[in-house]
C-alpha positions in Angstrom: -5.5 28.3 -17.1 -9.2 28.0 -18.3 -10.3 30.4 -15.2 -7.7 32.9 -16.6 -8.7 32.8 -19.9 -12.3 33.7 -18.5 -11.1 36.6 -16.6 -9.4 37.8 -19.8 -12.6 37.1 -21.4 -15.1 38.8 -18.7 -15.2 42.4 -19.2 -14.7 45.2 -15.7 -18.2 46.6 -16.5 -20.6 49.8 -15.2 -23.8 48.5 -16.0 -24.3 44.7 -17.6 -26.0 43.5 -14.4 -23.8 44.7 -11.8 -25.8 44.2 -8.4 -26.4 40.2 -9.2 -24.7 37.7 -6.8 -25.2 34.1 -7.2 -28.0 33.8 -5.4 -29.7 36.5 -7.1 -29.1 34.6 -10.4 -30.4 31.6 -8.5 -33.6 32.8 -7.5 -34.2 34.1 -11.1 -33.5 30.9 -12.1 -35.8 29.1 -9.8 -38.6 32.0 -10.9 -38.2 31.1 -14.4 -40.1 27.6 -13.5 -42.7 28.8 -11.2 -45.1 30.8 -13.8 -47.7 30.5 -10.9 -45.6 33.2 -8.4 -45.1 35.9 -11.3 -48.1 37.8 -10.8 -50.2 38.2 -7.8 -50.0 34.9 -5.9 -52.4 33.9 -3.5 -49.2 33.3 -0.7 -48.2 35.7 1.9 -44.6 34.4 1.0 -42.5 36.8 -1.0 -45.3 38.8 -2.1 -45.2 42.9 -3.6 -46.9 43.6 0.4 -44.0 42.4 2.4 -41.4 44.7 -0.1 -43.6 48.0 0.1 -43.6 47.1 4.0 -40.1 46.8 4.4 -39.8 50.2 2.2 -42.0 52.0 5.1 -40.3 50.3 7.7 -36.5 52.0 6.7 -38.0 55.4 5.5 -40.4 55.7 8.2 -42.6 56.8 6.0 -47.0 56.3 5.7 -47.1 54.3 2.4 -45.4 53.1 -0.2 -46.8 51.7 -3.6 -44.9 49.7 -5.6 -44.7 49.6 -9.9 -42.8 48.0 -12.1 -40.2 51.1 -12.5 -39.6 54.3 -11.9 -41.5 55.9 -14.7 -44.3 54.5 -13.9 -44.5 55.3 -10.0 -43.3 58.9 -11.6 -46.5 58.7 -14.1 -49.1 57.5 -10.4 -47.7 60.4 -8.8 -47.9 63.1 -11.2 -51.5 61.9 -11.8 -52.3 61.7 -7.9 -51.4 65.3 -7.7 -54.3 66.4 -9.7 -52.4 69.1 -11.7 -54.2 71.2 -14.6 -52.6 70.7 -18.2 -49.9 72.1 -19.5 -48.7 72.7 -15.4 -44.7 72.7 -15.5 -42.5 70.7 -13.3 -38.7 72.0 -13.1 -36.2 69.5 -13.0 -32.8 69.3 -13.7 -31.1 68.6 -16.9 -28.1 66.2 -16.9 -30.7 63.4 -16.4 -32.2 60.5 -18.2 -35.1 60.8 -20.3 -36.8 58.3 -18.1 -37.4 61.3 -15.5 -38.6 63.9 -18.4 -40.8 61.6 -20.3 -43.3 60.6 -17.7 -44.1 64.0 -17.9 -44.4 64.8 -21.3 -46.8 61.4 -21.4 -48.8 63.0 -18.1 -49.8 66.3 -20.3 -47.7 68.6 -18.2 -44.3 70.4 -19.5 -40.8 69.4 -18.4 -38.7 72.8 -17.6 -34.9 72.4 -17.6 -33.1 74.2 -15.0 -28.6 73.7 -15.2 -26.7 71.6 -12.8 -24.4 72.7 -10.4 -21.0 71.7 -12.2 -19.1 70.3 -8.6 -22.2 68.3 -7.1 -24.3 67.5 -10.6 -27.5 68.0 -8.5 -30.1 70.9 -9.8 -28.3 74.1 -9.6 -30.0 76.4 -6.6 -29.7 80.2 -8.9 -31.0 78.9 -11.8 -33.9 77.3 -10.4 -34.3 80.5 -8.7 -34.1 82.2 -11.8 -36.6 79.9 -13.7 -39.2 79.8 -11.2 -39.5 84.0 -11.5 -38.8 83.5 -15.2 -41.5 81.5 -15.6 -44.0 83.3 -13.6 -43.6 86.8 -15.1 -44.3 85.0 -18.5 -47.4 84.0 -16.9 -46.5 79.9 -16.6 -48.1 77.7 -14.3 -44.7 76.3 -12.6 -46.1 73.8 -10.0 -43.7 71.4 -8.8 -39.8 71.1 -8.5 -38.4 67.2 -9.2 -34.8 66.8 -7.6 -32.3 64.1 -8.6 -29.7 63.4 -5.8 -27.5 62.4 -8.8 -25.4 59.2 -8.5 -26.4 59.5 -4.6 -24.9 62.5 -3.5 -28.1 64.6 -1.9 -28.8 67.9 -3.2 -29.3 71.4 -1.1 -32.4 70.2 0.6 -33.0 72.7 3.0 -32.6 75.5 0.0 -34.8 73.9 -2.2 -37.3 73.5 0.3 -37.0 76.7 1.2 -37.8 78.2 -2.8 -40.6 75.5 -2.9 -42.3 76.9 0.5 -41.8 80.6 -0.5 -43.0 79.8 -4.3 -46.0 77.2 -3.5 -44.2 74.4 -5.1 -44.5 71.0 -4.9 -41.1 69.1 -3.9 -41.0 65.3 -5.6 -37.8 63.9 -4.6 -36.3 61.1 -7.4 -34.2 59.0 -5.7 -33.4 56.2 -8.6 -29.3 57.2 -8.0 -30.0 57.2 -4.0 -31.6 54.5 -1.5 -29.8 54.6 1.4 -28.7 58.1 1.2 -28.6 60.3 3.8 -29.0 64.5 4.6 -28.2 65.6 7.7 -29.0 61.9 9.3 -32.7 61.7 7.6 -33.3 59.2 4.6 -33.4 60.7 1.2 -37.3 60.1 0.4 -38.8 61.9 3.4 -38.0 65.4 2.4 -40.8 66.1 -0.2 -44.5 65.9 -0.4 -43.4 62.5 -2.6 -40.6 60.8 -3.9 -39.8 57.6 -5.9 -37.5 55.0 -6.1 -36.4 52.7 -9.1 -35.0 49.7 -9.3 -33.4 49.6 -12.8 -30.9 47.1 -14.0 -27.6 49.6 -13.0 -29.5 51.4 -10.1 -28.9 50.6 -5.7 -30.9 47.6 -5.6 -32.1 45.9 -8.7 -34.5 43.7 -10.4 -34.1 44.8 -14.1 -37.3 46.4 -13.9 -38.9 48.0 -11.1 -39.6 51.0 -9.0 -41.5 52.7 -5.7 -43.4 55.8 -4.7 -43.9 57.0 -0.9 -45.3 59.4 0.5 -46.2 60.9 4.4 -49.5 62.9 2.8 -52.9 60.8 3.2 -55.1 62.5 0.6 -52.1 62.1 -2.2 -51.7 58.8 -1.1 -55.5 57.6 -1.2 -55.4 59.1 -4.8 -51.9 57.0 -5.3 -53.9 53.8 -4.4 -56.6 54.5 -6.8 -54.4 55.0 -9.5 -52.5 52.0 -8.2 -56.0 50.1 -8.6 -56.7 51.0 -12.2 -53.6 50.1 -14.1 -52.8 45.9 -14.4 -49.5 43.8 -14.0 -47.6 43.6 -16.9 -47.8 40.4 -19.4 -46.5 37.1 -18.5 -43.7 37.8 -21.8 -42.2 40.9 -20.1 -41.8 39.3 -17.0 -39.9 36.7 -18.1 -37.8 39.2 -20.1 -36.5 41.0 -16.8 -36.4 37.0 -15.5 -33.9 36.0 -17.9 -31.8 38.9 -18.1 -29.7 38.1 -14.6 -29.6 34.7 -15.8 -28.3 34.6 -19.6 -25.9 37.9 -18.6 -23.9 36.5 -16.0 -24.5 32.4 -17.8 -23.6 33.0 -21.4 -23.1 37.0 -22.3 -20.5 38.8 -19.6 -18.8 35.4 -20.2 -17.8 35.5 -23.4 -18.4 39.5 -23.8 -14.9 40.1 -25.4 -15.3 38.0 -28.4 -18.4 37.4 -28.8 -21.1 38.0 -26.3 -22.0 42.0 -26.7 -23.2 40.5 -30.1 -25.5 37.8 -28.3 -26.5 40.4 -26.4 -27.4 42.9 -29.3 -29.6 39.8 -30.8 -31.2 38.6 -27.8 -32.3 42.5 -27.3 -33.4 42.8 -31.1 -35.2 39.2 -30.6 -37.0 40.8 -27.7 -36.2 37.5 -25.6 -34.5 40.1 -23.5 -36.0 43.6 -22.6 -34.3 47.3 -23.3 -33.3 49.4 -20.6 -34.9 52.1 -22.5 -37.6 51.8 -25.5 -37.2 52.1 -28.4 -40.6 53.9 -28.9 -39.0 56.3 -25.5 -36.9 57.6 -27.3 -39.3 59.2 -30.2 -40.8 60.6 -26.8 -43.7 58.1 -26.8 -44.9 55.7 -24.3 -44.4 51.7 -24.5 -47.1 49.8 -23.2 -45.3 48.3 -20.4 -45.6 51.4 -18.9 -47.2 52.3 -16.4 -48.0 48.7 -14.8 -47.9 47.2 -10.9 -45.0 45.6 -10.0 -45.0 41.8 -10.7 -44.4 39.4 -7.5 -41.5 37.3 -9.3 -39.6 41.0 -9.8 -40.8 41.8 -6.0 -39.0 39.0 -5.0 -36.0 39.7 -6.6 -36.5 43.4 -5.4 -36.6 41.9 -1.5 -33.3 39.5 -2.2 -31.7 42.9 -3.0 -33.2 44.8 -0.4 -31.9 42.9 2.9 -28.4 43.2 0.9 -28.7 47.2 0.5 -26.3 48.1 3.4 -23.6 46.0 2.3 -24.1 47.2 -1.4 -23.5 50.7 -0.3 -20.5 50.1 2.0 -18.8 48.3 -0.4 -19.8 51.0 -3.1 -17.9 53.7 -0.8 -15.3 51.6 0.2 -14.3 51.6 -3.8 -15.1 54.9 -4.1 -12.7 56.1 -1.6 -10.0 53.8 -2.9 -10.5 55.7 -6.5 -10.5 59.0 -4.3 -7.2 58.5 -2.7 -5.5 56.6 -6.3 -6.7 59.8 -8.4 -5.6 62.5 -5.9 -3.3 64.8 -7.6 -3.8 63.5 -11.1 -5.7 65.5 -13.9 -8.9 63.7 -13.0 -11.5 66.3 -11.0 -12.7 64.2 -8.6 -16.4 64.2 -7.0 -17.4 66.3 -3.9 -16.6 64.1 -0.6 -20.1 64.2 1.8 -23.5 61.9 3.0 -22.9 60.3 -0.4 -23.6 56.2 -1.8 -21.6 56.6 -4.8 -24.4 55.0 -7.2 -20.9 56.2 -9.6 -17.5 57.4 -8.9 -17.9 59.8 -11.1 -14.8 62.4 -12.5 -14.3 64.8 -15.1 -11.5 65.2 -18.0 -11.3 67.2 -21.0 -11.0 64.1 -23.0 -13.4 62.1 -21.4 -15.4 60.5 -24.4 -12.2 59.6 -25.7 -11.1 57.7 -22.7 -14.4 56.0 -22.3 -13.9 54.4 -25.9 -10.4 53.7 -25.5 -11.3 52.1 -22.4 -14.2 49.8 -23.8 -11.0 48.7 -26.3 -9.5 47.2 -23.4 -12.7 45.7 -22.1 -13.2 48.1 -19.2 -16.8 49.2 -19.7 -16.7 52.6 -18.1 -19.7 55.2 -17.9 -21.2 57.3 -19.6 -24.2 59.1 -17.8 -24.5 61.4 -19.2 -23.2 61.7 -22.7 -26.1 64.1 -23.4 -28.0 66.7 -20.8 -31.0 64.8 -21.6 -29.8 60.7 -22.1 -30.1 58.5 -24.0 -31.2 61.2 -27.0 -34.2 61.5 -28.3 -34.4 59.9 -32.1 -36.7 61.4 -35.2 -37.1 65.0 -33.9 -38.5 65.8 -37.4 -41.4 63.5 -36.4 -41.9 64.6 -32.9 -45.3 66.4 -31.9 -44.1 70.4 -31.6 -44.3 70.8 -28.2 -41.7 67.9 -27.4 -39.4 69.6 -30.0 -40.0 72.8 -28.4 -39.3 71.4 -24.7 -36.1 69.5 -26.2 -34.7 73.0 -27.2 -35.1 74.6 -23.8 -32.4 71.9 -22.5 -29.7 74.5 -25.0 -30.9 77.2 -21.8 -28.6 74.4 -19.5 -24.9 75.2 -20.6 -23.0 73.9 -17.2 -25.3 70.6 -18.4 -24.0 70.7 -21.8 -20.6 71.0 -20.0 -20.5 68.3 -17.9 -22.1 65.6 -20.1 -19.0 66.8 -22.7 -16.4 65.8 -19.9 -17.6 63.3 -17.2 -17.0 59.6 -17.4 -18.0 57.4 -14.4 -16.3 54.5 -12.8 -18.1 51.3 -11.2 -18.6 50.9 -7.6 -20.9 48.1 -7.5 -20.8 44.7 -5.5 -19.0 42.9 -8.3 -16.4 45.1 -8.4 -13.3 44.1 -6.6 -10.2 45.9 -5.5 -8.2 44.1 -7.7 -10.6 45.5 -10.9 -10.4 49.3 -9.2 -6.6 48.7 -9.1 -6.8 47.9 -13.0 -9.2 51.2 -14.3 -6.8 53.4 -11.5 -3.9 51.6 -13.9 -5.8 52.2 -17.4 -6.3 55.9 -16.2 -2.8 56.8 -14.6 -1.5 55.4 -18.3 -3.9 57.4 -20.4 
């Protein structure tokens, strides 16, 4: 009876800590007590080495730096490549502002090109479009940033084909797509440089954290050096991202239906846990937890995840194609089958934003990436510097973005979701 009412309690949820098994809570737990390992240890046991190892070792690739997220492997790269101010880098709206910011805060200018409407990756004509745009304006376009959104690759071989014609830089952003793969190569490998993240509701995660790689030796020497000059974060934010496995999956997804969003909310506001995203990110400024090395207690964590990354992604399509062949027929537009991880299942529906909050009423925490083309929203425009306003209305120039973000919803896929909680969205959904 009391394991009942705890299921009843325990919300089916997209992003509260999805990836964590009981030994990743575990180790976190066991971290919390050895202060000594959260840094740079002087052990070869567990240490931020053996992770960026294993990273080469599956991409195949020359190096591989590791930071404590995506942003701020973004910021080392776009630094590395040595580009003049006020240099543009095209990337896709229908994103987060975690990929747009890092170059606001690098002193180069983010230029939104539309999304294809059936894959959600960067849509091939418009960057076409944007790219000569740009140059008969007398721009300095110098790189193109791809997504893979929610793991399903983009048009590769087309993009590289505009970057090689136009003398643009490819950076590949795989946050949504470890472990994806185009035409039987490893999504990474494709560009001059990509990055990886390990956010709290991304493949692998350990709340915080993130990876850049590269095959190029002179933009990897300048990677290093970067690497070299910025510090690990404090000994308080690392046992923010610590306690967040622990205290979700211990006191908050628990109790989530009554009263444990609420804990949530005030552990948050309390800062005894972290943000996904800054407060002070959202006014377009930089925290100063960014950019920082990865710490060795999140490497850890990181690794746990990493020898589990196969089995995360086989389970995530093995949900996906159950919500594939449940939704068939229904007046749910479903994603594009394909070399795909299913980061999301993610579908589209006139009234999507309605079903989202109907759904968090019967504590199914569905998905909402993203509810904007650039999410979560920026806050205080009025008090924004000019040129971020003025690079904030270029995202109106995106109208299949504006689209989609009005009418997808996503639906979980990750280790913790069982058949038996696919079978009751598939149920909330046919009823809707």
């Amino acid at each position: 009876m009391f394991s009942k009412f705890c299921q009843y309690l325990k919300p089916i949820s997209i992003s509260l800590s999805p990836n964590t098994e009981k030994d990743d809570i575990r180790l976190a737990f066991k971290l919390i007590f050895q202060p000594w390992l959260w840094k740079n240890p002087l052990t070869n046991s567990g240490q931020v080495a053996d992770l960026e190892n294993e990273f080469k070792k599956y991409l195949g690739v020359k190096y591989a730096f590791s930071f404590n997220s995506g942003r701020s492997a973004l910021m080392a790269i776009l630094d590395s490549l040595d580009l003049e101010k006020d240099s543009e880098v095209l990337l896709q709206a229908f994103t987060c502002n975690a990929a747009a910011n890092p170059i606001i805060w690098s002193g180069l200018k983010p230029v939104y090109v539309d999304c294809d409407e059936k894959t959600f990756n960067i849509d091939i004509e418009d960057l076409k479009k944007k790219i000569t745009l740009r140059k008969s304006q007398g721009k300095r376009p110098k790189a193109v940033m791809i997504q893979h959104t929610f793991g399903l690759p983009a048009d590769i071989d087309e993009i590289l084909k505009i970057c090689q014609d136009n003398n643009l830089i490819l950076i590949e952003d795989c946050a949504h797509s470890l472990g994806v793969t185009y035409k039987s190569k490893k999504i990474g490998t494709f560009g001059k440089v990509a990055f990886f993240s390990f956010g709290r509701d991304k493949v692998i995660s350990s709340v915080y954290g993130g990876m850049a790689v590269t095959n190029d030796d002179e933009l990897a020497k300048r990677i290093r050096e970067y690497w070299e000059k910025i510090k690990y974060p404090s000994y308080f934010w690392i046992k923010q991202q610590l306690l967040n496995p622990i205290l979700l999956n211990w006191a908050i997804i628990p109790t989530y239906r009554f009263f444990g969003k609420y804990i949530f909310i005030l552990l948050q506001e309390l800062k005894i846990l972290s943000k996904a995203v800054h407060i002070k990110e959202k006014r377009g400024e930089k925290p100063d937890c960014f950019p920082k090395r990865l710490p060795n207690a999140l490497a850890i964590l990181a690794s746990n995840q990493f020898k589990k990354l196969e089995k995360f992604n086989s389970h995530r399509k093995e949900i996906a194609e159950f919500y594939r062949k449940e939704l068939k027929g229904t007046f749910f537009e479903l994603p594009p089958e394909g070399e795909q991880i299913y980061l999301r299942f993610t579908v589209k529906h006139p009234k999507a934003h309605e079903i989202i909050r109907k759904a968090w009423k019967n504590n199914l925490l569905l998905g909402d990436w993203y509810a904007l083309p650039i999410a979560p929203g920026y806050s205080k425009l009025e008090k924004l510097k000019h040129n971020l306003k003025e690079e904030i209305g270029k995202v109106k120039n995106c109208p299949k973005a504006e689209k989609l973000a009005k009418m997808t919803l996503n639906l979980p896929t990750h280790i913790n979701i069982s058949k038996k909680d696919a079978q009751k969205i598939i149920k909330f959904l046919k009823e809707t």
